[in-house]
N, C-alpha and C positions, 0 to 999 in steps of 0.2 A: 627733377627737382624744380621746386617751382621759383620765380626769378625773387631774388630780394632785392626789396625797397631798401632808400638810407633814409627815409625822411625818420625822424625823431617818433617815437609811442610815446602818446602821454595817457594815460589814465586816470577815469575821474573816479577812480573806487581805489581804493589803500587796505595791504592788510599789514596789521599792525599786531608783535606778540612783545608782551610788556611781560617783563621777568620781575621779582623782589630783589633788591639790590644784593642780600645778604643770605645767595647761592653761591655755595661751590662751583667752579668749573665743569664737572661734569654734570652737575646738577642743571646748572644752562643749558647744557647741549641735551640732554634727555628730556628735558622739560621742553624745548622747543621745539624740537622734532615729533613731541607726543600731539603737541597745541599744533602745530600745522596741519599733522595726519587727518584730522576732523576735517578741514574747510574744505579740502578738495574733496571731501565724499557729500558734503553738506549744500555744495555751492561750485555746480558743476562747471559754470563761467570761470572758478576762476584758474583751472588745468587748461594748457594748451594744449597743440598736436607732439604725439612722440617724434623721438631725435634719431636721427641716423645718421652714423659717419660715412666719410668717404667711401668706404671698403662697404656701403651696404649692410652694417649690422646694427640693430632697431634697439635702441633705448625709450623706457617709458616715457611717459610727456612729465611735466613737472608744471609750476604754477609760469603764469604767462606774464607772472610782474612782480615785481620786487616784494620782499617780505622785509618789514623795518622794524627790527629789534629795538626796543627801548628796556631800559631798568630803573623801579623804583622803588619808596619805599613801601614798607607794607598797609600805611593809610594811603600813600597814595592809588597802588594797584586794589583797595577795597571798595576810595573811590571810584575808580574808572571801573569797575565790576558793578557797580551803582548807575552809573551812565549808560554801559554800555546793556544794564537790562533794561530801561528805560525807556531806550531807546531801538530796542527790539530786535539788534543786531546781529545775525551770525557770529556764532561765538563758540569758543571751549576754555574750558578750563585745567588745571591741574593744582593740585593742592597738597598740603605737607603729607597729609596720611597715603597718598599714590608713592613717595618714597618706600613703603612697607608690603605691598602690595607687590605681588609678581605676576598679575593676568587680568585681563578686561575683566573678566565678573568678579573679582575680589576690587576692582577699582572701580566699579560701578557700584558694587555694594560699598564701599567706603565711603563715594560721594553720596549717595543716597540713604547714610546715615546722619549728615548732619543737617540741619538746618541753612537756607539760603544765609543768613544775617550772620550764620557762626562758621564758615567756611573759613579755613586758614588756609586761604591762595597764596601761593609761589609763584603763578603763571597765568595770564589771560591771552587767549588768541581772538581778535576781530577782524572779520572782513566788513566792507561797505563803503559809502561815497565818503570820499576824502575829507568832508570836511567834520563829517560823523565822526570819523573816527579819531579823525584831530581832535577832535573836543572829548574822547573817551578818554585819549592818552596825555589831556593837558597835564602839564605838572610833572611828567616822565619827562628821563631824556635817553640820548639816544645811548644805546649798550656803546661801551666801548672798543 
């Protein structure tokens, strides 16, 4: 095992998954484990190395830095979907019609039915440098 540091990580890139305020409970937890799943296949920096416990037994790596929940309203998350293409950022989405949907190609054909401008987002996922992403999610706050 290799020795660890205590000194403090700080990172200058942030991902940031901004929810509409006026989800259900499990509608969060589905929606943000859908918007995660994308970045680490997209954006291979931002997975670290797998884990292993004591005893030897290997878990997969996970992201290598905090994921910061926010919740807004639905102009708000249209804005920041406006920003954050703008600004050319790794990104996913998920949207109201992914509720009806049970499989990647019926959710791909869903999003791929509507127009960029007429998307009814529930969910946006960014990665990128900190202060990008700050400015995508102005106006959010943090989930509670």
């Amino acid at each position: 095992m290799s020795s660890m540091s205590t000194e403090p990580i700080r990172f200058d890139t942030k991902i940031a998954v901004l929810l509409r305020e006026d989800l259900e409970p499990w509608q969060r937890l589905n929606v943000t484990a859908f918007l995660v799943s994308g970045l680490g296949t997209h954006v291979p920096e931002v997975v670290g190395e797998p884990y292993e416990d004591a005893d030897g037994v290997p878990y997969l790596p996970m992201f290598r830095q905090p994921v910061m929940v926010f919740e807004a309203t639905k102009e708000t998350l249209t804005t920041a979907h406006a920003r954050v293409l703008s600004r050319a950022l790794p990104r996913a989405l998920f949207t109201s019609d992914l509720f009806t949907t049970g499989n990647d190609r019926d959710n791909r054909a869903a999003v791929g039915a509507v127009p960029t401008a007429a998307l009814d987002l529930v969910g946006l996922a960014v990665y990128g440098p900190r202060n990008a992403v700050d400015k995508v999610v102005k106006g959010a706050r943090m989930h509670p």
